[in-house]
gemmi code that builds the backbone of each chain (N, CA, C; Angstrom):
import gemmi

chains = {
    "A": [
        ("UNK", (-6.321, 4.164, 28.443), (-5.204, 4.599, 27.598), (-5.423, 4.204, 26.147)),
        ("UNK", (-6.022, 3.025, 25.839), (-6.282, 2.620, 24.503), (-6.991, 3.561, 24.046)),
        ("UNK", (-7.991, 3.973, 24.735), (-9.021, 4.800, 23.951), (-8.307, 6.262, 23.388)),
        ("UNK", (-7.538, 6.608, 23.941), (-7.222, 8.126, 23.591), (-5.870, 7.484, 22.444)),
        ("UNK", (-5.494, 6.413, 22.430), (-4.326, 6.178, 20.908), (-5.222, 5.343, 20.055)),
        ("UNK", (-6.464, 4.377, 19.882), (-7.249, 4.747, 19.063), (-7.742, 5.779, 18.686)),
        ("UNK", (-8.056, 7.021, 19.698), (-8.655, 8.680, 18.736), (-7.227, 8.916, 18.219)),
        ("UNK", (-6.083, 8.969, 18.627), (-4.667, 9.256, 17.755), (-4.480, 8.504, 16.312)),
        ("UNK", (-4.824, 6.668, 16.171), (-5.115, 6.075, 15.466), (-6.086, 6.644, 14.069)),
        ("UNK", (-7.558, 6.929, 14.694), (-8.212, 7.250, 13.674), (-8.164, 9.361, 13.005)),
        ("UNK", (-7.704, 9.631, 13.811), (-7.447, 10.617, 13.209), (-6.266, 10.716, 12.596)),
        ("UNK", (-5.323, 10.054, 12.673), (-3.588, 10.303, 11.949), (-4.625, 9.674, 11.132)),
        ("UNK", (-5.419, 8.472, 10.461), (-5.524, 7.310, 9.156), (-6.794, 8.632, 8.626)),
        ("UNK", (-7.561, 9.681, 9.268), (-8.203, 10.343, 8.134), (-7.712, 11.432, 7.880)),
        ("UNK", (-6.916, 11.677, 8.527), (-5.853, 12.976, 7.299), (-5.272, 12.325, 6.905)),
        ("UNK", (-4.468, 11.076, 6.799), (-3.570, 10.243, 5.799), (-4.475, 9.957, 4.199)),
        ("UNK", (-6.059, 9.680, 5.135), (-6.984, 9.536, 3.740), (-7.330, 11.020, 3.289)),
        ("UNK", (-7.229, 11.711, 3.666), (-7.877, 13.045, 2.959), (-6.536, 13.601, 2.431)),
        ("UNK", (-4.916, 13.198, 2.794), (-3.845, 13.501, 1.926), (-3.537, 12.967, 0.255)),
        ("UNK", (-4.579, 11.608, 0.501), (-4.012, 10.612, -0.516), (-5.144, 11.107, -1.323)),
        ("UNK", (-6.962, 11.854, -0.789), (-7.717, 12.278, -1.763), (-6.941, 13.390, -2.033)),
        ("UNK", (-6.215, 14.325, -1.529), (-5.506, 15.464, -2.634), (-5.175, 14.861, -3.584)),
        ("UNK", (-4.612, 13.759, -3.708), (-3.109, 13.676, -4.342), (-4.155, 12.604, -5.664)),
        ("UNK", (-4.977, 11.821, -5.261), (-5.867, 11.440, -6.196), (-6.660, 12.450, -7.156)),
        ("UNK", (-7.120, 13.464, -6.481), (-7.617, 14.505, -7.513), (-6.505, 15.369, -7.976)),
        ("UNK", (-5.778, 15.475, -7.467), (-4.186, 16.624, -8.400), (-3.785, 15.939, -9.396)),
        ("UNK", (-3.290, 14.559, -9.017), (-2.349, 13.885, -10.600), (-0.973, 14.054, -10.129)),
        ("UNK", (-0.500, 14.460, -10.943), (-0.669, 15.251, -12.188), (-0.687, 13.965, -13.404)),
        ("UNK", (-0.077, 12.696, -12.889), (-0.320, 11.973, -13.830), (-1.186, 10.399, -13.568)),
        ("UNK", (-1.354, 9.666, -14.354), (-2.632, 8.245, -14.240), (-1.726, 7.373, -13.045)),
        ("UNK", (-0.512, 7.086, -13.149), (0.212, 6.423, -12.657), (0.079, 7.214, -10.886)),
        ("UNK", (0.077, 8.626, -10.320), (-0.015, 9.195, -9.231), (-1.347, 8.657, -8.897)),
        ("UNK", (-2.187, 8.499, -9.810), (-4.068, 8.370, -9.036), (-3.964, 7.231, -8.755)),
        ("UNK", (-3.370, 5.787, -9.585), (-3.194, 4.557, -9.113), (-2.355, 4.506, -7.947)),
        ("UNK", (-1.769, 5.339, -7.818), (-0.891, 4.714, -6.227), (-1.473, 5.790, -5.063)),
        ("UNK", (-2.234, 6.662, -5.681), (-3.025, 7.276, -3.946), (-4.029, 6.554, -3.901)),
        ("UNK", (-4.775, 5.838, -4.770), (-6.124, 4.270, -4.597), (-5.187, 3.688, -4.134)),
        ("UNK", (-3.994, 3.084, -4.229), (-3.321, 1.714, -3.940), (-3.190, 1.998, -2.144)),
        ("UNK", (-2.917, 3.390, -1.641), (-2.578, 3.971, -0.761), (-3.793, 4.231, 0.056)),
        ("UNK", (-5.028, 4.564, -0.608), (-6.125, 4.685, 0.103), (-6.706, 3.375, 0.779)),
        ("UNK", (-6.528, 2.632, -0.393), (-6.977, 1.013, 0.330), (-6.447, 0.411, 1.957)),
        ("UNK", (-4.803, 0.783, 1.587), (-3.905, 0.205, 3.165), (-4.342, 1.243, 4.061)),
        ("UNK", (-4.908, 2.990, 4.055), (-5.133, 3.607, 5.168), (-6.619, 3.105, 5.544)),
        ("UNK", (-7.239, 2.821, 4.552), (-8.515, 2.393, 5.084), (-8.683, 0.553, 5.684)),
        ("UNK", (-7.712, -0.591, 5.572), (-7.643, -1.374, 5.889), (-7.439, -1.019, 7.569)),
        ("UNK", (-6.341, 0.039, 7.803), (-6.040, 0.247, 8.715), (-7.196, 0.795, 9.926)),
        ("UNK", (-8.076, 1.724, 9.400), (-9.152, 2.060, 9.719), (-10.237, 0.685, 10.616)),
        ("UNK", (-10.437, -0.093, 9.490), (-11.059, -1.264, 9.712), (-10.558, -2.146, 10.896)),
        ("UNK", (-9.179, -2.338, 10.620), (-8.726, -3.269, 12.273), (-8.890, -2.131, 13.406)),
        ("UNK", (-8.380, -0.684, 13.020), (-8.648, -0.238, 14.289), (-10.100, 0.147, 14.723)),
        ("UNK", (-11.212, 0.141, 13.726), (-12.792, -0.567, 14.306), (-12.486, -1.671, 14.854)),
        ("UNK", (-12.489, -2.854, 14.677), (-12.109, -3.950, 15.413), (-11.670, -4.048, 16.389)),
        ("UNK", (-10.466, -3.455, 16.898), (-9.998, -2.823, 18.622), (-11.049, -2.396, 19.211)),
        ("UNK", (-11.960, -1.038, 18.542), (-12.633, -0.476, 18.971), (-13.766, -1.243, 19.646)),
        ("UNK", (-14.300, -1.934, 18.942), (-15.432, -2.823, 18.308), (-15.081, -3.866, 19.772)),
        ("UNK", (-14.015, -4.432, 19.522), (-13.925, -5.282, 20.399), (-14.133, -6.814, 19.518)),
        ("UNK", (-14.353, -7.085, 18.708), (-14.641, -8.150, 17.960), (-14.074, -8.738, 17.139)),
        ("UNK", (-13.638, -9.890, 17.282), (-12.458, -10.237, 15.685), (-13.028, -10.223, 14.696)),
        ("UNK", (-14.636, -10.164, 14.253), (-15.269, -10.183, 13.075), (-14.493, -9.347, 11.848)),
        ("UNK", (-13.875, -8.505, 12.486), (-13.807, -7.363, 10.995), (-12.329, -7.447, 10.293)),
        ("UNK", (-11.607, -8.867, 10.642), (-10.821, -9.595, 10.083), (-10.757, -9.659, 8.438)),
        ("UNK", (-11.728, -10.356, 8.383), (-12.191, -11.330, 7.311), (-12.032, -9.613, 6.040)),
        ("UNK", (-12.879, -8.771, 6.673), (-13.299, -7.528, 5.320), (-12.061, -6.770, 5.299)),
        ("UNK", (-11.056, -7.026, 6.543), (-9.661, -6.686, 6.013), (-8.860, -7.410, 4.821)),
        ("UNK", (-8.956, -8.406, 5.411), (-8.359, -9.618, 4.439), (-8.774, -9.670, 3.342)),
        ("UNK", (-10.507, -9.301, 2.831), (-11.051, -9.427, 1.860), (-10.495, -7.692, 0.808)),
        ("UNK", (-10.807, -6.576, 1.692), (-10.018, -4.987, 0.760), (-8.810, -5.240, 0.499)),
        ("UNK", (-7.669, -6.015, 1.381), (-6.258, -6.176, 0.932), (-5.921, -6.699, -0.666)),
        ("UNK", (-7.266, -8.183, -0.818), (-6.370, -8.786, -1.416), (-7.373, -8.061, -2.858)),
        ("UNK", (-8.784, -7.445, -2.920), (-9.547, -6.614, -3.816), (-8.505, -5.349, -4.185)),
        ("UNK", (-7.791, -4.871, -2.914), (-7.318, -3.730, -3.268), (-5.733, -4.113, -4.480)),
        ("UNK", (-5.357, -5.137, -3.661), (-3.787, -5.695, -4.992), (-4.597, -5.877, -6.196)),
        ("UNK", (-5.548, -6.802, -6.557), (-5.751, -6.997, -7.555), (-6.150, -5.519, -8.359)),
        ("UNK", (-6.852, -4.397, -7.730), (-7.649, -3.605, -9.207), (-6.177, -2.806, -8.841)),
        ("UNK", (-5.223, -2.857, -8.376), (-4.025, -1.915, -8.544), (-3.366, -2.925, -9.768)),
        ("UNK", (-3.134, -4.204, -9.981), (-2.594, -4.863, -10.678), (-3.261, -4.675, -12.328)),
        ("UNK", (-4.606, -4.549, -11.968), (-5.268, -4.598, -13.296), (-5.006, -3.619, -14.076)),
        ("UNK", (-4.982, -2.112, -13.005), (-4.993, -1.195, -13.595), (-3.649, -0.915, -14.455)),
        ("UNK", (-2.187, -1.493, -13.707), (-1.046, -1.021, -14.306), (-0.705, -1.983, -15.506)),
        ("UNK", (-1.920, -3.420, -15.357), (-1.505, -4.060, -16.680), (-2.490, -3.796, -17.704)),
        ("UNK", (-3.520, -2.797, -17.758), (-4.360, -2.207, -18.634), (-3.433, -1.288, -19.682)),
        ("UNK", (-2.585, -0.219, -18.330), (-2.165, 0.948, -18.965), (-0.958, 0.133, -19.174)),
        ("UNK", (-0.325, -0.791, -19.238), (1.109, -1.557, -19.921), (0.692, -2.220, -21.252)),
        ("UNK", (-0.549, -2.844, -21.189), (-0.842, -3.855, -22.015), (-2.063, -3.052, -23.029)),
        ("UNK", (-2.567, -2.567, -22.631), (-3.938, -2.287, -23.073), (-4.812, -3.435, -23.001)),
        ("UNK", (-4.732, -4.046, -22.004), (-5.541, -5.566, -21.804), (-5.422, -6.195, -20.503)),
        ("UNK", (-6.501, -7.092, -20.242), (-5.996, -7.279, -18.661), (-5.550, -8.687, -18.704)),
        ("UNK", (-6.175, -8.906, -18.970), (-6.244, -10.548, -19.284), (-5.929, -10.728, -20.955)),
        ("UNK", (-4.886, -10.852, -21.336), (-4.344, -11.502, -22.784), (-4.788, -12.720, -23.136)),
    ],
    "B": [
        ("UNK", (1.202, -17.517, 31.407), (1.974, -16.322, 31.861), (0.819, -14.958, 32.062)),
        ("UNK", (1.087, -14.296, 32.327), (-0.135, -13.286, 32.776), (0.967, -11.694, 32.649)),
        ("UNK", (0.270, -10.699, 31.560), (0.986, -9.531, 32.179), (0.019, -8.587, 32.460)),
        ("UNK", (0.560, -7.761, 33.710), (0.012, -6.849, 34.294), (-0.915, -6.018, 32.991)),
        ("UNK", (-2.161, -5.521, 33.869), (-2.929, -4.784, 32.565), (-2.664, -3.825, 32.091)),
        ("UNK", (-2.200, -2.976, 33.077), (-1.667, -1.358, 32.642), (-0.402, -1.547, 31.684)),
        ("UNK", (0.414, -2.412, 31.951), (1.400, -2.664, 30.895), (0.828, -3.088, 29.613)),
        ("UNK", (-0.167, -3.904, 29.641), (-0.172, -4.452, 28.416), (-1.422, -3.034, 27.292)),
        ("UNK", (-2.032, -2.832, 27.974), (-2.782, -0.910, 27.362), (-1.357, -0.511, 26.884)),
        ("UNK", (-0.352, -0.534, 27.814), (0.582, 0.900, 27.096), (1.323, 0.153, 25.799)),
        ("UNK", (1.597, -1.152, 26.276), (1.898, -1.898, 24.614), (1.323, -1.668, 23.531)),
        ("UNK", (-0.142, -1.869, 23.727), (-0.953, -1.977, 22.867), (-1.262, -0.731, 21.907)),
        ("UNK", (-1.569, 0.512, 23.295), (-1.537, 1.869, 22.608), (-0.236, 2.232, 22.124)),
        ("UNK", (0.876, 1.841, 22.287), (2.252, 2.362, 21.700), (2.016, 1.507, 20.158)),
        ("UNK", (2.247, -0.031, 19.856), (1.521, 0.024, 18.779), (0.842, 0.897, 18.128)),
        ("UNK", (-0.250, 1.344, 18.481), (-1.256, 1.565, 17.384), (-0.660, 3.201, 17.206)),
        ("UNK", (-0.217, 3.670, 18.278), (0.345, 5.198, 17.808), (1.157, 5.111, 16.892)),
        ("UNK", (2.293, 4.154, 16.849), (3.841, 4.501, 16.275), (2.948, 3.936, 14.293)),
        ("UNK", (2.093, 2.745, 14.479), (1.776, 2.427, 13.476), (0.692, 3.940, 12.842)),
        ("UNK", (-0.097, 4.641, 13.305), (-0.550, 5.877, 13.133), (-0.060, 6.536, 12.412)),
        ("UNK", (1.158, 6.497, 13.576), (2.056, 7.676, 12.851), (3.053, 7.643, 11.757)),
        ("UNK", (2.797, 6.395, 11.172), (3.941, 5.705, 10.298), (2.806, 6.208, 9.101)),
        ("UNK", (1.469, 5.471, 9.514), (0.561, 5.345, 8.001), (0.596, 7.054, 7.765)),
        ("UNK", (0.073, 8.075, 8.831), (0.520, 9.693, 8.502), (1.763, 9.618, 7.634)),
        ("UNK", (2.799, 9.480, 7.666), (4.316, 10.093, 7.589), (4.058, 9.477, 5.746)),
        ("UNK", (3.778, 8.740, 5.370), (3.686, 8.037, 4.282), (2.961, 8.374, 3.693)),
        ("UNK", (1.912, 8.902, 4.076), (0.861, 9.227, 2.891), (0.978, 11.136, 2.541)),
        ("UNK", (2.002, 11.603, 3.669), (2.381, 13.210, 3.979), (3.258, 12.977, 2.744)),
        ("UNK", (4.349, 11.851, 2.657), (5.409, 12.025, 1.468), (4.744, 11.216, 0.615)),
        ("UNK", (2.975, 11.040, -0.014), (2.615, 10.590, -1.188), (2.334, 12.562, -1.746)),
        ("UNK", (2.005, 13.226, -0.462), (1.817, 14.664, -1.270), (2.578, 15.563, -1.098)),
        ("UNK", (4.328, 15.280, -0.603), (5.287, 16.368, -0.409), (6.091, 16.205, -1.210)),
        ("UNK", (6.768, 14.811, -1.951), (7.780, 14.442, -2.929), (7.358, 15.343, -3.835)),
        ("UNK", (8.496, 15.333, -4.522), (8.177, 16.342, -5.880), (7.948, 14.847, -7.543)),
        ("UNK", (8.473, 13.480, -7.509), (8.064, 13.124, -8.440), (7.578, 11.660, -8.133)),
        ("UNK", (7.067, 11.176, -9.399), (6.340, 9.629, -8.840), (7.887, 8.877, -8.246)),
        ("UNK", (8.727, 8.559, -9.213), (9.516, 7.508, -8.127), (9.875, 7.754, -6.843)),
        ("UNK", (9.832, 9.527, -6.280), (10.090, 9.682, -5.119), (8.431, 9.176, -4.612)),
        ("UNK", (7.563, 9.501, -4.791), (6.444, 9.803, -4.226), (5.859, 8.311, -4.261)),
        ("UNK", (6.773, 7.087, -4.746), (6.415, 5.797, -4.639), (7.203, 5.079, -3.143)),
        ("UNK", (8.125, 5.760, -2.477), (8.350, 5.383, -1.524), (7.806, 5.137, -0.112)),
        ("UNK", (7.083, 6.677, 0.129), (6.284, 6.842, 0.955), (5.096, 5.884, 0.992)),
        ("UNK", (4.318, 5.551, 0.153), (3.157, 4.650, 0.193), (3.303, 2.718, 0.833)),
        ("UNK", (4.825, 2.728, -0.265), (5.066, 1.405, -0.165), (5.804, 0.999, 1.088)),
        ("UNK", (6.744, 2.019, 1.949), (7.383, 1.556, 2.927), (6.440, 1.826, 3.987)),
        ("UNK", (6.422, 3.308, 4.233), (5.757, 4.143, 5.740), (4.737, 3.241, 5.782)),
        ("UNK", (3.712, 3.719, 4.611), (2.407, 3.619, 5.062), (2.134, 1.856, 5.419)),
        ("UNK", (3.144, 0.398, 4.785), (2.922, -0.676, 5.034), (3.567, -1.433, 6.411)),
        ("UNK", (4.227, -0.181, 6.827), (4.993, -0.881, 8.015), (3.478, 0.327, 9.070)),
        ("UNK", (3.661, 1.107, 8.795), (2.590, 1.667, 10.342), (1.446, 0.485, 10.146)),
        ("UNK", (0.442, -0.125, 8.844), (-0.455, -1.076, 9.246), (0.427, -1.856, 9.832)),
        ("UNK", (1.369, -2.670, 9.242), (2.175, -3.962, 9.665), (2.209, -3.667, 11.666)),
        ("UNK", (2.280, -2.269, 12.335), (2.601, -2.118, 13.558), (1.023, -2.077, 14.244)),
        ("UNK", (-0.326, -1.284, 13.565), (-1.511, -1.489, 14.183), (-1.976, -2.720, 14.206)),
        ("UNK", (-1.612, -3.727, 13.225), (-2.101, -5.198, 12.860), (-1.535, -5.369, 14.232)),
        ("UNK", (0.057, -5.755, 14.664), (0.676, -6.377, 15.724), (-0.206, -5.507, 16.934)),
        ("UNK", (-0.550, -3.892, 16.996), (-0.805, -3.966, 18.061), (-2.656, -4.459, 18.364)),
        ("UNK", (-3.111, -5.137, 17.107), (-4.571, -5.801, 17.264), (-3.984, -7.163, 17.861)),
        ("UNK", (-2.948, -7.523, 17.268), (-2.690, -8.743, 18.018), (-2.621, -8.748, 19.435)),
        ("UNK", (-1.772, -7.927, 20.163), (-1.336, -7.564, 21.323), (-2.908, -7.644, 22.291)),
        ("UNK", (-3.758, -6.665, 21.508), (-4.675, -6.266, 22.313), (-5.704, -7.937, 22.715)),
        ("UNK", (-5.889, -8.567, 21.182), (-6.580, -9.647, 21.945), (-6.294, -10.587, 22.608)),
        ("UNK", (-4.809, -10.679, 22.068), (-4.240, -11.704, 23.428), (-3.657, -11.329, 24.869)),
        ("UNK", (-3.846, -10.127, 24.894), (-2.736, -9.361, 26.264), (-4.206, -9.305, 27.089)),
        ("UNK", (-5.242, -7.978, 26.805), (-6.475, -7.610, 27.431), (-7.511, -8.471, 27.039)),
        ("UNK", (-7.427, -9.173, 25.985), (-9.158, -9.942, 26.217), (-8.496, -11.700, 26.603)),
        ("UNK", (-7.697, -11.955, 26.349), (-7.118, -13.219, 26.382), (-7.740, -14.225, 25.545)),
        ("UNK", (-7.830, -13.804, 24.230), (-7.738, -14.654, 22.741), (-6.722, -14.315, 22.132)),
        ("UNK", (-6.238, -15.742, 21.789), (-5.462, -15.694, 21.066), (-5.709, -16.005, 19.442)),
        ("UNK", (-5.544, -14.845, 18.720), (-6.196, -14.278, 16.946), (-4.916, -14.062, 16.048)),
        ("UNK", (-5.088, -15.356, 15.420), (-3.797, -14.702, 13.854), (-4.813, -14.148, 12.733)),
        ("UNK", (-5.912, -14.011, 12.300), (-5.983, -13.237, 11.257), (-5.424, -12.175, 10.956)),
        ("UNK", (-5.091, -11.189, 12.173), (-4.219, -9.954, 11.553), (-3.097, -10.419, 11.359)),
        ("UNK", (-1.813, -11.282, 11.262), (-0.580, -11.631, 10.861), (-1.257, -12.039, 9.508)),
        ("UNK", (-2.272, -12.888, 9.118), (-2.354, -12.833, 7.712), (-2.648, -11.922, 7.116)),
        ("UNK", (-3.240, -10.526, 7.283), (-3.331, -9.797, 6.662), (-1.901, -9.033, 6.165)),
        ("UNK", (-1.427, -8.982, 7.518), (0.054, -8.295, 7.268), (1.005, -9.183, 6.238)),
        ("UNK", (0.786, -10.716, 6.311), (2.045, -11.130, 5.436), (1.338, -11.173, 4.400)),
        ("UNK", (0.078, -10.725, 3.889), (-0.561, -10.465, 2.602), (-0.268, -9.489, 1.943)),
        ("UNK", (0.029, -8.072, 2.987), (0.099, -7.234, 2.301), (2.180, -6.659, 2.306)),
        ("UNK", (2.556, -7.665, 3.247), (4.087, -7.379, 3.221), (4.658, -8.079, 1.753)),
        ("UNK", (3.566, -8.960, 1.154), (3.892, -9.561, -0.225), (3.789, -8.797, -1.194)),
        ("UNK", (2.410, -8.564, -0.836), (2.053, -7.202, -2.219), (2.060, -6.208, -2.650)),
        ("UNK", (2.594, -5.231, -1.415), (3.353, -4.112, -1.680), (4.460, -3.929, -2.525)),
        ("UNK", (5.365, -5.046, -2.473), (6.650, -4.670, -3.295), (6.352, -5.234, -4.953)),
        ("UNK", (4.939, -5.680, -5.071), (4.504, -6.176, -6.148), (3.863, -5.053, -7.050)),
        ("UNK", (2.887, -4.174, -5.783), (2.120, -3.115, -6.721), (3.017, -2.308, -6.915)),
        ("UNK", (4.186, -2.142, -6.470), (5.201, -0.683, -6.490), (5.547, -0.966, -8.065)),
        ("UNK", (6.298, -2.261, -7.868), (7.191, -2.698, -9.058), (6.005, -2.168, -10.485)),
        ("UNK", (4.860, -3.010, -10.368), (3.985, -2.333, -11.214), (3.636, -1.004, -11.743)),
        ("UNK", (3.556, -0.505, -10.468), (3.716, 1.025, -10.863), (4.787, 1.457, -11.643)),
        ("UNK", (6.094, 0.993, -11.131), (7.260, 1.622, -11.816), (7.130, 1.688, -13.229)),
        ("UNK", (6.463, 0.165, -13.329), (7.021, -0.479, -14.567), (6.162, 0.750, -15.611)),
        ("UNK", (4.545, 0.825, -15.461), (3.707, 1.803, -15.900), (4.567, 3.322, -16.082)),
        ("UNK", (5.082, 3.265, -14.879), (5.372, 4.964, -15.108), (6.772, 5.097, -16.078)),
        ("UNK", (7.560, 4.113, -16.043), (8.620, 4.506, -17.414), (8.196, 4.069, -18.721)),
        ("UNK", (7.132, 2.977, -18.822), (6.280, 2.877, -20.187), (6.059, 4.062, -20.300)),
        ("UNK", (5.263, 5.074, -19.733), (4.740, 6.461, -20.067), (5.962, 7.271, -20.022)),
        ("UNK", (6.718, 7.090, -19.816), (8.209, 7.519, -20.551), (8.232, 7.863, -20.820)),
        ("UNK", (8.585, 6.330, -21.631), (9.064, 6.448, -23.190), (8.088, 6.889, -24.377)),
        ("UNK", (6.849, 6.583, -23.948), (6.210, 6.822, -24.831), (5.211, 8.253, -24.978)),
        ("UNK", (6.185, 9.270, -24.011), (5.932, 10.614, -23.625), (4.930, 11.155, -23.531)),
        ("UNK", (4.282, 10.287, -22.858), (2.900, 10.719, -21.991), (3.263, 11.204, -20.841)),
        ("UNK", (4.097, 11.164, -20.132), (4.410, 11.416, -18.543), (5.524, 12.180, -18.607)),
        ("UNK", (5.793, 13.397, -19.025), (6.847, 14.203, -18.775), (7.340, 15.511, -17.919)),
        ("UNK", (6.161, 14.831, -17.359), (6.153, 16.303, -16.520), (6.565, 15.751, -14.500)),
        ("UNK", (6.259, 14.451, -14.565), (7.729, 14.619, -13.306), (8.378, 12.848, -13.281)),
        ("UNK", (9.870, 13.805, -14.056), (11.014, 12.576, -14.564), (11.462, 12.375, -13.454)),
        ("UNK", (12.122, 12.943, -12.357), (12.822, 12.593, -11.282), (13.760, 13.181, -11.714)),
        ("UNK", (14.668, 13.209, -10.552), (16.401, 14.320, -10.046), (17.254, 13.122, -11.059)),
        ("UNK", (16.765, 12.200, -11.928), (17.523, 11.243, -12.084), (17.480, 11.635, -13.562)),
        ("UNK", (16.242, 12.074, -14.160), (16.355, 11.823, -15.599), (15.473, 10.679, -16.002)),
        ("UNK", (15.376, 10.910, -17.413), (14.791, 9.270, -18.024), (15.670, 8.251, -18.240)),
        ("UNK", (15.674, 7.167, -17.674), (16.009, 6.110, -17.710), (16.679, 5.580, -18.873)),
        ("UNK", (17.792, 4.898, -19.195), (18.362, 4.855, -20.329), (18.024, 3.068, -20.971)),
        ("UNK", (18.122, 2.995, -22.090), (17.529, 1.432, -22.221), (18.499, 0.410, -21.404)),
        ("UNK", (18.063, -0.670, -20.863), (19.288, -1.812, -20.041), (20.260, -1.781, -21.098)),
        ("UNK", (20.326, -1.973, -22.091), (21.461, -2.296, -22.915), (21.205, -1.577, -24.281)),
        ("UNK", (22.253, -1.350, -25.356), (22.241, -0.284, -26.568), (21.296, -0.937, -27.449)),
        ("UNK", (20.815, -2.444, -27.506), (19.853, -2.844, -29.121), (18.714, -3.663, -28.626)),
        ("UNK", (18.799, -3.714, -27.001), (17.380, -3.512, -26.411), (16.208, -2.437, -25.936)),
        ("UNK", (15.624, -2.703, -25.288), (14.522, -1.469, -25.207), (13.794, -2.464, -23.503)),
        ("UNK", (13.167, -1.438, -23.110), (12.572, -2.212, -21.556), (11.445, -2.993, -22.084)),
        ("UNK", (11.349, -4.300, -20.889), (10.361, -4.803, -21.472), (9.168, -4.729, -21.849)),
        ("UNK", (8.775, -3.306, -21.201), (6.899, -3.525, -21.900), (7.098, -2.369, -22.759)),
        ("UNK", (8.262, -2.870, -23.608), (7.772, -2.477, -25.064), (8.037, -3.103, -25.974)),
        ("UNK", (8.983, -3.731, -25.778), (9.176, -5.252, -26.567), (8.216, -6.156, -26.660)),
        ("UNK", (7.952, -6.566, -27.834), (6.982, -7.933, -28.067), (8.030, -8.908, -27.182)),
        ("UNK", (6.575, -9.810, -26.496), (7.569, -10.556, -25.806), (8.423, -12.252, -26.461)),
        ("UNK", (9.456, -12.563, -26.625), (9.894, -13.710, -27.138), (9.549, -14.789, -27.420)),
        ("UNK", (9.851, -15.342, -28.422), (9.116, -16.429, -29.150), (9.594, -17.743, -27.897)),
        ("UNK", (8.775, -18.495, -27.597), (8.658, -19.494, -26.867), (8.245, -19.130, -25.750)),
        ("UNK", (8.178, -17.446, -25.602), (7.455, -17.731, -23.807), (6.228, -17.073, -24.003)),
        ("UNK", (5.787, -17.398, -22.841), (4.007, -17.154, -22.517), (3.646, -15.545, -23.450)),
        ("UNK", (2.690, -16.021, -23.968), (1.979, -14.263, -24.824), (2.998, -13.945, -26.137)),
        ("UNK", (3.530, -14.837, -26.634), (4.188, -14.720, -28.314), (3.149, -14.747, -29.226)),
        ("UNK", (1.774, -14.953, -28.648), (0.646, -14.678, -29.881), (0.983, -15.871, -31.102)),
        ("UNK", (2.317, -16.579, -31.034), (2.372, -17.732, -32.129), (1.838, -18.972, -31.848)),
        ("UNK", (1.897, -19.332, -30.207), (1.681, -20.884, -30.215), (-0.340, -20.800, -30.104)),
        ("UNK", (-0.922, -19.683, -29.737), (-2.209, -19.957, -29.858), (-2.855, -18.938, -31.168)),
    ],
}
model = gemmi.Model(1)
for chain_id, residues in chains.items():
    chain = gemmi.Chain(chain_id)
    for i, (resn, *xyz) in enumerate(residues, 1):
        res = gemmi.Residue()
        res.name, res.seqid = resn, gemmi.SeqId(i, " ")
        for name, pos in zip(("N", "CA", "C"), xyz):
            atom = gemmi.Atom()
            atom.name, atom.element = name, gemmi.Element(name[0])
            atom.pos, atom.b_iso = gemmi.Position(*pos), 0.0
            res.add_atom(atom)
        chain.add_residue(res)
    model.add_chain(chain)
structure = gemmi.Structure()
structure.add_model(model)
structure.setup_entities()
């Protein structure tokens, strides 16, 4: 039974990712492309633990934990670039 | 305690579906809303509660069917149940800077542009920020 709601799993998370690449290449504005990246990151985190089910292995923990906290930061940078024109003041 | 196996598969797969179908439903209303503040909902709620439900059902799975017991996925989830309402706010904050400063006019929301908090202020990231706090450019 797992196996057939992991294939439900990874196919709902790559049309969720191929919704959020529309919406990254449409825009219409800078602020829409930062939140379908901000959005691509959590469908693809999601991706990753459900390798891990798959996988069978807790290894692929760690590279979740590691895109989560990569993915907050360049979303943070980016909205204090376009606020500040600077990232670091 | 011990639960039956077939029960604990259908736990596990109900997890990971309902969380599936949450991260779908969220990223469907990042490309069906018609403007960013609508189209900031979908990302930050749907899509963080369906991981928040595949994380629990990774939990489920290694402690129900393999019998380890694994918190790294609860840290991921209370990592990202923190920082979601952090990158949103960010966003917001970006998208009414581009406002005001009419770069972004082409989707205001059913609401309109935002009016200043008060008549002889202005929002904060456009205000220099106040003398005595952090980034006044005077004390360094």
């Amino acid at each position: 039974m797992i196996e057939y709601a992991l294939g439900f799993g990874f196919l709902a998370l790559g049309l969720a990712l191929a919704l959020n690449l529309w919406r990254l290449l449409k825009g219409p504005g800078v602020t829409d492309r930062i939140l379908a990246l901000d959005t691509m990151v959590i469908n693809i985190i999601g991706i990753i633990v459900l390798a891990g089910i798959a996988g069978g292995s807790g290894s692929s923990f760690e590279a979740a934990l590691l895109l989560a906290m990569v993915g907050f930061v360049g979303t943070v940078a980016y909205a204090k670039f376009l606020l500040r024109g600077d990232i670091i003041e | 305690m011990s639960v039956p196996l077939p029960l604990a598969e259908f736990v596990v797969s109900l997890l990971i579906v309902i969380g599936g179908s949450f991260a779908l439903i969220g990223s469907w209303g990042l490309v069906r809303l018609p403007s960013l503040m609508e189209r900031l909902h979908g990302p930050t709620k749907a899509t963080t509660l369906g991981l928040g439900g595949m994380l629990l059902g990774s939990v489920a799975y290694f402690q129900l069917v393999r019998g380890e017991w694994t918190t790294h996925e609860l840290l991921v989830s209370v990592f990202l149940f923190v920082t979601a309402p952090i990158s949103a706010n960010l966003i917001a904050k970006v998208h009414l800077h581009r406002l005001r400063l009419g770069e972004a006019s082409e989707s205001v929301g059913p609401t309109g542009v935002p009016a200043p908090p008060t008549a002889d202020t202005d929002w904060a990231t456009h205000e220099a920020p106040h003398l005595g706090t952090p980034g006044d450019m005077v004390g360094d």
